[in-house]
KEMIBA-9650 format. One record per residue: x, y, z of N, C-alpha, C, O in turn. Coordinates in steps of 0.2 Angstrom, whole numbers, padded with zeros to 4 digits, always signed. Layout:
N
XYZXYZXYZXYZ
...
This chain:
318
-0034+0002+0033-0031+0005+0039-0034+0012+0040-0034+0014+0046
-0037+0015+0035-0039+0021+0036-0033+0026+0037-0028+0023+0037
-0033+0031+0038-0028+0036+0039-0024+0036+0045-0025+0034+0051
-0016+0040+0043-0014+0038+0051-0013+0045+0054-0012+0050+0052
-0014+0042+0061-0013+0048+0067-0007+0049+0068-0003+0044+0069
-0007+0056+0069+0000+0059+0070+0005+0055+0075+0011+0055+0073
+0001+0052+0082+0004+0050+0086+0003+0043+0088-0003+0042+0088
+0005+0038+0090+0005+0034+0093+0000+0028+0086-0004+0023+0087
+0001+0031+0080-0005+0026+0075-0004+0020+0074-0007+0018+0069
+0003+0016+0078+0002+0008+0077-0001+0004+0084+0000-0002+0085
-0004+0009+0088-0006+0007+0095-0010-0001+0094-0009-0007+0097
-0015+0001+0088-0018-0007+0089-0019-0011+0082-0024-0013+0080
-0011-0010+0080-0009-0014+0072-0013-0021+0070-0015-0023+0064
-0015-0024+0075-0016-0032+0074-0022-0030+0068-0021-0029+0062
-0029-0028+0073-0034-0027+0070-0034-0024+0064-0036-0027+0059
-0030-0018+0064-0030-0013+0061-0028-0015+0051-0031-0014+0046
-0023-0017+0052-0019-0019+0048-0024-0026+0044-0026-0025+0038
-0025-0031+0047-0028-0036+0045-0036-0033+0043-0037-0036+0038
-0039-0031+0044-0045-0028+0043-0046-0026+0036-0049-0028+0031
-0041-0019+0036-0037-0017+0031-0037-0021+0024-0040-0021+0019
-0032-0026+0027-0032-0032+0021-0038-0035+0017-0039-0033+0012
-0042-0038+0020-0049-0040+0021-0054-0037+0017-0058-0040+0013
-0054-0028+0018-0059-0025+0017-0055-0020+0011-0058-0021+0005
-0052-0017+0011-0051-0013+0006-0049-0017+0000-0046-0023-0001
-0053-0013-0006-0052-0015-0013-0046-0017-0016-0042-0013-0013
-0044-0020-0020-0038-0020-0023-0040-0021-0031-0044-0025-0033
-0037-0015-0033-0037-0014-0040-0033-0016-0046-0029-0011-0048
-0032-0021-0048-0027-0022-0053-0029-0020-0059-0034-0019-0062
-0022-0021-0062-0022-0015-0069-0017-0019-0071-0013-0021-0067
-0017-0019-0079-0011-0021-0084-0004-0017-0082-0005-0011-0082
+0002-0020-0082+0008-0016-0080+0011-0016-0086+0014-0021-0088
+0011-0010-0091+0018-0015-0098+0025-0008-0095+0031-0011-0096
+0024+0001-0092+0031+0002-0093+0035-0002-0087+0030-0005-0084
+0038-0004-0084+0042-0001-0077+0050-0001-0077+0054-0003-0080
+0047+0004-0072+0054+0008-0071+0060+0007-0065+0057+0007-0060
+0066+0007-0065+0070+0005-0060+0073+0010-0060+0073+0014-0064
+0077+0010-0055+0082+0015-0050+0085+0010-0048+0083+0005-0045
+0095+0013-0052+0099+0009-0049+0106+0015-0050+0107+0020-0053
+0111+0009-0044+0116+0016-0043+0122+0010-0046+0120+0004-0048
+0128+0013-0046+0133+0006-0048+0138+0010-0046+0139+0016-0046
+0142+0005-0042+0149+0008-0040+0156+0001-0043+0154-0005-0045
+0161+0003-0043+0167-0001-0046+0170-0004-0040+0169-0003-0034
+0176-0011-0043+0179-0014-0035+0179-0011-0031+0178-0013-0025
+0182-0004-0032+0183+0002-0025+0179+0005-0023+0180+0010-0021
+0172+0002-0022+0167+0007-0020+0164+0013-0023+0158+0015-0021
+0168+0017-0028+0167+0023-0028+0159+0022-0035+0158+0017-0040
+0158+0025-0034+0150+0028-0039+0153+0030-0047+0157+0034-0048
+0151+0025-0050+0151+0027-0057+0145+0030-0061+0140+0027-0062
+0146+0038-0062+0139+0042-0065+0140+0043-0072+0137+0048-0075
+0144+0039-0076+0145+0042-0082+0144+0035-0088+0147+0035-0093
+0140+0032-0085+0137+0026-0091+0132+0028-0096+0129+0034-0095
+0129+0025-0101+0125+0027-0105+0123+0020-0105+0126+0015-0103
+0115+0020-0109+0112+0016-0110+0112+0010-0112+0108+0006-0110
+0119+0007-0117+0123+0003-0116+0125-0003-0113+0125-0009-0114
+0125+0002-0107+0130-0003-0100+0126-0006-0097+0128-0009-0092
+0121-0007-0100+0113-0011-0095+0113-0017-0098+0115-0017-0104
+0110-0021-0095+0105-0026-0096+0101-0027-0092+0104-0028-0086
+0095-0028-0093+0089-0029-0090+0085-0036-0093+0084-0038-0098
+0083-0040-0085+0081-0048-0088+0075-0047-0081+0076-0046-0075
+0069-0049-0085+0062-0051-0079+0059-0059-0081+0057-0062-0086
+0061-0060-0075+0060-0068-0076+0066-0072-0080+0065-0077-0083
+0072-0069-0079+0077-0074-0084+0078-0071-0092+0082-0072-0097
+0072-0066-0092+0071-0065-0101+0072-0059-0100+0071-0056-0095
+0076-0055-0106+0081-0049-0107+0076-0045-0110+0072-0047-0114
+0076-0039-0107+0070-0035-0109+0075-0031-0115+0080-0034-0117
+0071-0023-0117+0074-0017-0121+0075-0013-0116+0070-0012-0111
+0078-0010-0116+0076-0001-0114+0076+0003-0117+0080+0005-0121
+0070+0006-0114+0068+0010-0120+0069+0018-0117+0071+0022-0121
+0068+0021-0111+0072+0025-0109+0076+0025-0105+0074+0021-0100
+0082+0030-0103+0086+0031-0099+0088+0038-0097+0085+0043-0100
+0092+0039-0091+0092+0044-0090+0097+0044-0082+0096+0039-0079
+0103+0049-0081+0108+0049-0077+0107+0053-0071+0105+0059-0073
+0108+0051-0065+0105+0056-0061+0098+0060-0060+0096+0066-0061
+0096+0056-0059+0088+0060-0063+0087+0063-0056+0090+0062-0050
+0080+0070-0060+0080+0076-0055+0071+0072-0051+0068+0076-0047
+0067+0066-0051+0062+0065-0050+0063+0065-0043+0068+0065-0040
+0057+0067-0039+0054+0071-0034+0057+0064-0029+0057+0058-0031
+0059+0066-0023+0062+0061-0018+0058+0062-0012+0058+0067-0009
+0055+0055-0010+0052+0054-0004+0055+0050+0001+0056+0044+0001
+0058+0054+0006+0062+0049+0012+0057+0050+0018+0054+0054+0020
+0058+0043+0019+0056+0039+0026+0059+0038+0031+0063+0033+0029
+0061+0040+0037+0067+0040+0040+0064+0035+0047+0061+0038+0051
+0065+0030+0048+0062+0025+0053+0068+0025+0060+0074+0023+0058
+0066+0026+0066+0071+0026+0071+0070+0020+0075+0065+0018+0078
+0074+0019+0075+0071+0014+0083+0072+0015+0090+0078+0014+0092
+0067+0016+0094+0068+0021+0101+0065+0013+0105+0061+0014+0110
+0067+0008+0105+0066+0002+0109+0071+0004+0114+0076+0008+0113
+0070-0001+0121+0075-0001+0126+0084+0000+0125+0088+0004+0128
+0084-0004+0118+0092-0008+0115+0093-0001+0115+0095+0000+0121
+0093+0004+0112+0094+0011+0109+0097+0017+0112+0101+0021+0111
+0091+0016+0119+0090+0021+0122+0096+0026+0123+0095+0032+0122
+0101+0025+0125+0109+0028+0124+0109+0033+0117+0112+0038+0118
+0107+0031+0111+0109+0031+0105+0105+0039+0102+0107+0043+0097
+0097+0038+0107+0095+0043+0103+0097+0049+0101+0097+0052+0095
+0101+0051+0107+0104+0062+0105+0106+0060+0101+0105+0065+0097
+0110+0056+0097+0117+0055+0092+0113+0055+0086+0115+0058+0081
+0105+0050+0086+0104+0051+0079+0098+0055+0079+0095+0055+0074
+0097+0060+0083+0093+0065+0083+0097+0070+0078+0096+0071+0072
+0103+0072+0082+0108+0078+0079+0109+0073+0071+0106+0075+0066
+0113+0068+0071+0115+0067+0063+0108+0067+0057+0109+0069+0052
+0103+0064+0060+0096+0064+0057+0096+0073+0054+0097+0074+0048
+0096+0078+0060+0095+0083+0056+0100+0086+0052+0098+0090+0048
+0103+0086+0053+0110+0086+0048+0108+0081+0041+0110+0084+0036
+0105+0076+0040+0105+0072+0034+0099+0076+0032+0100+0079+0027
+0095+0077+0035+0088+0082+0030+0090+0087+0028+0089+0088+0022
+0094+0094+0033+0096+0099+0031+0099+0099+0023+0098+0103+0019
+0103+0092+0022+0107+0091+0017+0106+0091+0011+0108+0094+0007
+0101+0085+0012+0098+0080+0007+0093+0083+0003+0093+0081-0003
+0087+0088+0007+0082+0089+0005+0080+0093-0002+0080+0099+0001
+0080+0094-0006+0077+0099-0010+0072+0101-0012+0068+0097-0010
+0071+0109-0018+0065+0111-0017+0057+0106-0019+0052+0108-0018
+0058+0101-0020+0053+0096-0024+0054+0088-0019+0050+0084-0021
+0058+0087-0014+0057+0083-0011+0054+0085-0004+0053+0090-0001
+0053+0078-0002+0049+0078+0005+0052+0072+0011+0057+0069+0010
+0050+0072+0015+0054+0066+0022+0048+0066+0025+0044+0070+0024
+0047+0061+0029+0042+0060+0036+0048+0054+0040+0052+0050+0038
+0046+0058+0047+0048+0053+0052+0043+0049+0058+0037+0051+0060
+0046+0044+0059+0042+0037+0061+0047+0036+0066+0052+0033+0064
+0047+0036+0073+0049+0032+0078+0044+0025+0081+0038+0024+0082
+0050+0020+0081+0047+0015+0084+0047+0009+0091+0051+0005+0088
+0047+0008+0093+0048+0004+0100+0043-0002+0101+0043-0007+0097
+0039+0000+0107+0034-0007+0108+0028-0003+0103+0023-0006+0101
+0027+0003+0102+0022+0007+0097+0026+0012+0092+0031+0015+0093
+0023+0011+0087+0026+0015+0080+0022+0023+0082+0017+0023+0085
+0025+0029+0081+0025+0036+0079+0025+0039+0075+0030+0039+0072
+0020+0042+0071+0023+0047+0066+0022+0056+0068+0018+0060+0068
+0030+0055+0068+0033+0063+0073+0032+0068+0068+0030+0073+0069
+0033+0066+0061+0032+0071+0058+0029+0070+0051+0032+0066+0048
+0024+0074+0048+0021+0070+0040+0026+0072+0038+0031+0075+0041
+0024+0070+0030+0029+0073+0023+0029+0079+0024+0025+0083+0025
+0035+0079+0023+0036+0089+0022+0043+0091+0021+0048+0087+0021
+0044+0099+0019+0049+0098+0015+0052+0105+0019+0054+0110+0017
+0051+0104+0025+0053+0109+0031+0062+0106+0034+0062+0100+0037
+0066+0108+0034+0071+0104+0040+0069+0107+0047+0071+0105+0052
+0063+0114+0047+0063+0115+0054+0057+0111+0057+0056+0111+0063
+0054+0108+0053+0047+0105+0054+0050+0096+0056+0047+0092+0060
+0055+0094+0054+0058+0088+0054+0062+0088+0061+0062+0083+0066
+0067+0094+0061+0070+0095+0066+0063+0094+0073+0064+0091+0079
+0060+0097+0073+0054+0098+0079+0051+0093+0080+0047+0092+0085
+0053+0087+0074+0048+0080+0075+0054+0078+0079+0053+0077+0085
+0061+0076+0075+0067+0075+0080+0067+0075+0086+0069+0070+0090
+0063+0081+0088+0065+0082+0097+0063+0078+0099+0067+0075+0102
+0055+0075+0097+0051+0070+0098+0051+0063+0099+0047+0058+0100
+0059+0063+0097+0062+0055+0098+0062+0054+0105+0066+0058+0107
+0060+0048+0109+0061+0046+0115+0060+0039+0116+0056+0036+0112
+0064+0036+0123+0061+0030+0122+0056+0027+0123+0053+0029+0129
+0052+0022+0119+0047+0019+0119+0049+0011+0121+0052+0008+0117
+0048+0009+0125+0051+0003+0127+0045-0004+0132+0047-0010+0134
+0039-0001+0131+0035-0002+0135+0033-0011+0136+0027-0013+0135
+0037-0014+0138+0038-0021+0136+0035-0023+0141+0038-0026+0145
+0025-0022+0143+0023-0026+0145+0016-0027+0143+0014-0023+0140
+0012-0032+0144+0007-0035+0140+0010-0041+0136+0016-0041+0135
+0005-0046+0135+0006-0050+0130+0000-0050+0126-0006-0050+0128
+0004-0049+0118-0003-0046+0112-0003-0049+0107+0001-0049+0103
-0009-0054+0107-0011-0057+0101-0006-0056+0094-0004-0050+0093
-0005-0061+0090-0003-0060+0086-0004-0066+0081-0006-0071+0084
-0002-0066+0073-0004-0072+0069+0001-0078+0069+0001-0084+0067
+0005-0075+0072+0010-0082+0074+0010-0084+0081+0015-0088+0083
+0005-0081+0084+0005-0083+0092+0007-0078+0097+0003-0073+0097
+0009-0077+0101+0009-0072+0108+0016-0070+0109+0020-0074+0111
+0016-0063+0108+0024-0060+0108+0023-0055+0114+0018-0053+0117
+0029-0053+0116+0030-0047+0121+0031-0042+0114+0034-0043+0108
+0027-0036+0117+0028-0030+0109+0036-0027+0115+0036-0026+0121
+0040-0027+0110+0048-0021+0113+0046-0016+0107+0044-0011+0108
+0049-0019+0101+0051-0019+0093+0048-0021+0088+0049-0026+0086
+0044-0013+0084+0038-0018+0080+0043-0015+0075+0042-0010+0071
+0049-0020+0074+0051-0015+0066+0048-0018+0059+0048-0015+0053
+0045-0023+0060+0041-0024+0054+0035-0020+0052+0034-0016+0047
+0030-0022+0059+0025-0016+0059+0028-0009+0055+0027-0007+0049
+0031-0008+0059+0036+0000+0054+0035+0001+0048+0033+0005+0044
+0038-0006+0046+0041-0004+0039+0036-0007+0033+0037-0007+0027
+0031-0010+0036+0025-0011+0034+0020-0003+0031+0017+0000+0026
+0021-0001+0038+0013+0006+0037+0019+0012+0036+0016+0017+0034
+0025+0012+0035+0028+0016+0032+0028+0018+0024+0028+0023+0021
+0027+0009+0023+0025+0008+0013+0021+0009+0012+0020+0012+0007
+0012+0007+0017+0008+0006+0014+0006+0012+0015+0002+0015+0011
+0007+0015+0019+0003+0022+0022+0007+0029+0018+0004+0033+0014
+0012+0028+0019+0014+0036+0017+0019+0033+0011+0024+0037+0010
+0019+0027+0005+0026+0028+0000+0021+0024-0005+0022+0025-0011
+0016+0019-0002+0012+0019-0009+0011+0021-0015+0012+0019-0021
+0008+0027-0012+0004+0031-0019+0009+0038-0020+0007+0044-0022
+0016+0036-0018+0019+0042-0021+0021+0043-0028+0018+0040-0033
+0027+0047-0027+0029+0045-0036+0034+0050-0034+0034+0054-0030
+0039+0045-0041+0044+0049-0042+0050+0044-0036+0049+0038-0036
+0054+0045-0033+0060+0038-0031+0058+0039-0024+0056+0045-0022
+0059+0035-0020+0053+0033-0014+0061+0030-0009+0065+0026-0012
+0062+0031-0003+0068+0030+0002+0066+0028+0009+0062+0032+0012
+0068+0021+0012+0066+0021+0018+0074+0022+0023+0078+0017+0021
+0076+0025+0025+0081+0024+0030+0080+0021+0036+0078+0024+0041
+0082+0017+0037+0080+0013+0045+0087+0012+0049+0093+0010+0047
+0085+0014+0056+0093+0015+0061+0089+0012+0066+0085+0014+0070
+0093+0007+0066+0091+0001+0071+0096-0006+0071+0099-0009+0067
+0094-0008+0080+0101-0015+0078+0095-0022+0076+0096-0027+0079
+0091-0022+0073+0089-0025+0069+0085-0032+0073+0085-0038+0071
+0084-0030+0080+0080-0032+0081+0073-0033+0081+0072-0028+0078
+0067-0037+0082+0059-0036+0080+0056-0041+0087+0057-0047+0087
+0053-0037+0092+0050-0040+0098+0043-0040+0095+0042-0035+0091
+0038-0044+0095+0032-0042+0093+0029-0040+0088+0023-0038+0089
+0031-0039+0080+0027-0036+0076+0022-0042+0074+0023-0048+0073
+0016-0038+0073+0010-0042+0071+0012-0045+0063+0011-0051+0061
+0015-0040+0058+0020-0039+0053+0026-0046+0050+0031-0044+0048
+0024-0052+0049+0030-0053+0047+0037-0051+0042+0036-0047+0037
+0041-0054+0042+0047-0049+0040+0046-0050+0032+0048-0045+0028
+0041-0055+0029+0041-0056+0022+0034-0052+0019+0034-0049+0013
+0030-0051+0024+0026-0044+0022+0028-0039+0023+0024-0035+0025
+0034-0037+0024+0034-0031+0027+0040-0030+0019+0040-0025+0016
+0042-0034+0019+0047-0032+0013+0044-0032+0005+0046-0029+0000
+0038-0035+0005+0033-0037+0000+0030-0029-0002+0030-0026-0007
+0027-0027+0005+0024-0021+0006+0028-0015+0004+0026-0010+0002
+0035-0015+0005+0041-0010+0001+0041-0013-0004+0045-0008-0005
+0041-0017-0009+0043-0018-0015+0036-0016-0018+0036-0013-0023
+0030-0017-0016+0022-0012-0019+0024-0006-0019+0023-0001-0023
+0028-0005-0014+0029+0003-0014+0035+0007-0020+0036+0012-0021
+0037+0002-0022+0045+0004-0027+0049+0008-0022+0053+0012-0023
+0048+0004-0015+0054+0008-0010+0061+0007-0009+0062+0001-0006
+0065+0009-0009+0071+0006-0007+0073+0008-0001+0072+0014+0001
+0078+0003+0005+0076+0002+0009+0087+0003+0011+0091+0000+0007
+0089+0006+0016+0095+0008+0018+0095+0008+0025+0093+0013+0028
+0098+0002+0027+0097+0000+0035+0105+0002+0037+0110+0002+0034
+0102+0004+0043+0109+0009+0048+0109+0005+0053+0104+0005+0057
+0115-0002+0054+0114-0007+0057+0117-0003+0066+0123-0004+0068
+0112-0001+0069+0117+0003+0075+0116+0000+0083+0110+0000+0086
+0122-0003+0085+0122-0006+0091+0125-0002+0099+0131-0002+0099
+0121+0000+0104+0125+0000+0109+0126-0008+0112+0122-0013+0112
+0132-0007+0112+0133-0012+0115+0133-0014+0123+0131-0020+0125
+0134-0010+0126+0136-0010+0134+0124-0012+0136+0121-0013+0141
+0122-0012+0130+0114-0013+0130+0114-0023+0131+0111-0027+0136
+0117-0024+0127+0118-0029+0128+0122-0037+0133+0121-0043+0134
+0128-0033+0135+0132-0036+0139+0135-0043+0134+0138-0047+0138
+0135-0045+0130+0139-0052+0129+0133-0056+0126+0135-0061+0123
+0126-0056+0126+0123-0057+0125+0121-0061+0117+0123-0058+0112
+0117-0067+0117+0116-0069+0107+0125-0071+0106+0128-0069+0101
+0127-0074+0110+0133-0079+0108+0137-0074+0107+0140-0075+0102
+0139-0068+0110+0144-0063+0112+0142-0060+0104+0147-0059+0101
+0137-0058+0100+0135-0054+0094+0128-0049+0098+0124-0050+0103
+0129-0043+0093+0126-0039+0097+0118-0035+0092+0118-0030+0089
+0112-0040+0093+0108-0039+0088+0109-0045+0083+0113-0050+0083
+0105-0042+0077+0107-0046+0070+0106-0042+0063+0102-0038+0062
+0110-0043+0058+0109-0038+0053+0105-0042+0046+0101-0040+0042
+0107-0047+0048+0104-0051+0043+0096-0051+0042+0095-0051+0036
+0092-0050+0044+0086-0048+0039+0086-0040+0037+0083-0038+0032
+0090-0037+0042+0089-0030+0036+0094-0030+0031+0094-0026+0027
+0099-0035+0029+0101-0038+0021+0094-0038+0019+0091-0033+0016
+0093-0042+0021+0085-0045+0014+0082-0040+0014+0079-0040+0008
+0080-0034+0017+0077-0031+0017+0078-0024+0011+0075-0022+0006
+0083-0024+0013+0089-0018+0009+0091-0024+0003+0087-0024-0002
+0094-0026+0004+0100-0031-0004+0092-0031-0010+0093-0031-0016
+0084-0034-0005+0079-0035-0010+0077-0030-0013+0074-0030-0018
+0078-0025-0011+0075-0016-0012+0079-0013-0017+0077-0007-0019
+0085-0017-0016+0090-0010-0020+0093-0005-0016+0096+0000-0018
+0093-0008-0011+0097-0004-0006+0104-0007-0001+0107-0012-0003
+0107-0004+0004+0110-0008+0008+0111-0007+0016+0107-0002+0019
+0117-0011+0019+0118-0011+0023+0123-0009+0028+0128-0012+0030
+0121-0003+0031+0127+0000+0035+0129-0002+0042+0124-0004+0046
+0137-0001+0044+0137-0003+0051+0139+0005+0054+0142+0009+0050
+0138+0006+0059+0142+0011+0063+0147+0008+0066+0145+0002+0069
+0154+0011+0066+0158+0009+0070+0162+0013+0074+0160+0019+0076
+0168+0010+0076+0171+0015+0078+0176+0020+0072+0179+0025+0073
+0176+0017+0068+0176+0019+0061+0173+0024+0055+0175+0028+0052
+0166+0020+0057+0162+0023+0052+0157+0025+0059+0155+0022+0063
+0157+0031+0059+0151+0038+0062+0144+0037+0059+0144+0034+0053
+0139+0040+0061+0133+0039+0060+0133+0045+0053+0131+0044+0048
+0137+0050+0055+0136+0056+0050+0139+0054+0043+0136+0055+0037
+0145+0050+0044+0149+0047+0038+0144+0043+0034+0145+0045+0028
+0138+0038+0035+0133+0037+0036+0129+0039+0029+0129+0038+0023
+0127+0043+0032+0121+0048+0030+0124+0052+0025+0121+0054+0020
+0131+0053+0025+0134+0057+0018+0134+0053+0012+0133+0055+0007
+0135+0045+0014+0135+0041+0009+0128+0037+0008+0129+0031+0005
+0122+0039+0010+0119+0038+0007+0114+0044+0004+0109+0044+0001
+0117+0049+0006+0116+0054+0003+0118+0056-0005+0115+0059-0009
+0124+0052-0007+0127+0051-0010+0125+0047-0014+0123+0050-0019
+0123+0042-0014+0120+0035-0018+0113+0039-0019+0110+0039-0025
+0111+0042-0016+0102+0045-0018+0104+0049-0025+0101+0048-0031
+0110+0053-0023+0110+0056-0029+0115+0055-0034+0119+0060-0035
+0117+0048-0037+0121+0046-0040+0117+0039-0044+0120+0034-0045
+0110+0039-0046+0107+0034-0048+0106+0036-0057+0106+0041-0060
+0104+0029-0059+0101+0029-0065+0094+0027-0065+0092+0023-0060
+0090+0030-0070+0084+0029-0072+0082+0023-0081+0083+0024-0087
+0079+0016-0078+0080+0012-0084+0069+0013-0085+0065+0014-0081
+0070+0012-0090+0063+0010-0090+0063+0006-0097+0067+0006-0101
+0059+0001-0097+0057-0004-0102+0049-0008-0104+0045-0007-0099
+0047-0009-0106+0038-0012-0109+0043-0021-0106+0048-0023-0108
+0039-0022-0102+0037-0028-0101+0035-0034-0105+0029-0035-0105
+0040-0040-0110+0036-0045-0113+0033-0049-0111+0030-0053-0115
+0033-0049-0103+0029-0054-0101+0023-0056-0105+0020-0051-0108
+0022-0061-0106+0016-0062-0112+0008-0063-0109+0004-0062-0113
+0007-0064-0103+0001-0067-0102-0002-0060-0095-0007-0061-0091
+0003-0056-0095+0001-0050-0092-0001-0052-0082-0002-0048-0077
-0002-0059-0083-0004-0060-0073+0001-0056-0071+0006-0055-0073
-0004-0053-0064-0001-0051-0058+0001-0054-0054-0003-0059-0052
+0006-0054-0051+0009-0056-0044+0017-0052-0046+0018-0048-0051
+0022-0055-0042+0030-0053-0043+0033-0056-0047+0031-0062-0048
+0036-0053-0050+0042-0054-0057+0049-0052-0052+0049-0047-0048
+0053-0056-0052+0061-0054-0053+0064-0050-0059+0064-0050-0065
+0069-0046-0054+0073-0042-0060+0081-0044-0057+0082-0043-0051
+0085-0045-0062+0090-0043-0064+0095-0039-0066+0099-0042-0068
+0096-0033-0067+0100-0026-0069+0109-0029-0070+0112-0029-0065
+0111-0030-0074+0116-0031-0073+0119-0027-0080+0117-0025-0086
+0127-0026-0075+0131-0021-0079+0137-0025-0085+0140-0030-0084
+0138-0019-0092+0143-0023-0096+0149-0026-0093+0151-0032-0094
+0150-0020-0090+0158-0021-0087+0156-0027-0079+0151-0027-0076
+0162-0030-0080+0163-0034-0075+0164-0033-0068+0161-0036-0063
+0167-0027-0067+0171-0024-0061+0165-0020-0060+0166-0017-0055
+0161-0019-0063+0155-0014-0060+0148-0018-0056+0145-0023-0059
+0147-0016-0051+0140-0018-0046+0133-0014-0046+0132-0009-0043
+0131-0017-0050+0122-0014-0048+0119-0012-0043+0119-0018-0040
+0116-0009-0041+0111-0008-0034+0105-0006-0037+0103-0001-0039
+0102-0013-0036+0092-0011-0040+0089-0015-0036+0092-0020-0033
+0083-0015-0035+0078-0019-0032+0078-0026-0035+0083-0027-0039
+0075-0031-0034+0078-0038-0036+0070-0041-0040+0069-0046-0044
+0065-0037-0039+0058-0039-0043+0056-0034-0041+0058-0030-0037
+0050-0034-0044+0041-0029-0041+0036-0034-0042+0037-0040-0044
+0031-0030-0040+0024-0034-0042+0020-0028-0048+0020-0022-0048
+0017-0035-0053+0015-0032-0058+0008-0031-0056+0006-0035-0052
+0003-0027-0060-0005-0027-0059-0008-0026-0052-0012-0029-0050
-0005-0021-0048-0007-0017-0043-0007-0011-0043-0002-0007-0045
-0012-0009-0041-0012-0002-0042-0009+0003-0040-0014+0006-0038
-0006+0005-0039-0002+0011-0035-0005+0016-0030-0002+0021-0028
């Protein structure tokens, strides 16, 4: 892919991306620590932060690892990715997630964390690199508008789509570009109704490509509805692959309602960022091949719920 440009750098993903694949080396390397990031809450939702080492179990491929270390609320360096989506569906919606956006980084950020924002439409943006500025994030903020350019028909590996909504595209060069080669606990926020016109991207690479990244993935299911009219069997969008997207990552899924506010939102996932465990364990896999391993994290107590990614890939390189 080469480096990406500040502006407008998924204008010509097809190429770009496939080329990429093709051409750039991949490095594999034996995996024996890894490490997970998980949160647990009780029947009632509420975050339990006062477990020990204990209350885990860890199984890859069905077989129960050790852990060998742990650690409660860890202080390791945080990278959020905040992905908007500025398609037609939206266009009512941006002021509202302009202001509460700035308001979540104002919040969230500390001296040792970073964010980059990424709007997306019929072409992906990156409004603002990693940085650990809120006035530098807010100034990419401004920079949200609609991109809805729904014309052209562009090639693609499944055949010929109208580009509206490349959210895969997105959440592809989000991981491989800017959350790869990070370190330390790695975050995509996605606010969007979970539509995909056109991405070159499918939804199974794109989810693949956030699990190489160790990212976890917290989709903001948000619908204007007056966008839609009755439309998709009187349903407004769909949430359902950003489940898969989020539930495989260790993440989840929020609605906005008339209930639940965008800001309410972002407190509770501000909340869950910092209310996690750190498990790490040596790998027994025996035969050391690369490709994906499933994981399991499951807690002593019964009434307790895990939130961890569902596998990684072993023997790539970071």
């Amino acid at each position: 892919m080469g480096t990406i440009r500040r502006r407008a750098f998924l204008a010509a993903l097809g190429g770009g991306v496939l080329a990429a694949q093709e051409t750039d080396p991949v490095i594999k390397i034996d995996v024996d620590l890894v490490n997970v990031l998980c949160a647990v809450r009780d029947k009632r939702g509420t975050f339990i932060r006062d477990l020990e080492k204990s209350a885990f179990q860890v199984f890859e491929d069905g077989k129960q690892q050790e852990i060998r270390s742990f650690a409660r609320e860890t202080d390791l360096p945080l990278t959020i990715g905040m992905l908007v989506d500025v398609s037609k569906s939206q266009e009512n919606l941006i002021e509202i997630e302009k202001r509460a956006a700035d308001q979540f980084f104002q919040k969230v950020l500390r001296p040792k964390d970073v964010a980059f924002l990424i709007s997306f439409g019929a072409e992906a943006e990156l409004l603002q690199d990693s940085t650990n500025s809120p006035r530098l994030l807010r100034k990419g903020l401004d920079g949200l508008r609609l991109n809805a350019g729904l014309t052209g028909i562009h090639p693609s590996p499944t055949g010929s789509k109208t580009r509206g909504t490349i959210l895969y595209d997105a959440i592809y060069l989000a991981a491989d570009e800017k959350l790869r080669r990070e370190v330390g606990r790695k975050v995509i926020v996605l606010i969007t109704d979970g539509m995909d016109y056109g991405s070159r991207i499918t939804l199974n690479e794109a989810l693949a490509e956030a699990q190489k990244a160790d990212a976890i993935i917290y989709s903001i299911y948000y619908v204007d509805h007056r966008q839609y009219g009755g439309m998709y069997g009187g349903g407004f969008g769909s949430d359902g692959d950003l489940k898969k997207l989020s539930e495989q990552t260790g993440g989840r899924v929020f609605h906005v309602s008339g209930r639940t506010s965008l800001d309410d939102i972002f407190r509770e996932i501000q909340e869950e960022m910092r209310s996690q465990y750190s498990l790490s364990y040596t790998s027994t896999n025996a035969n050391g091949a690369a490709g994906f391993r499933k994981l399991d994290i499951r807690a002593a107590n019964k009434d307790h719920k895990v939130y961890a990614r569902k596998g990684y890939f072993a023997g790539l390189q970071r």
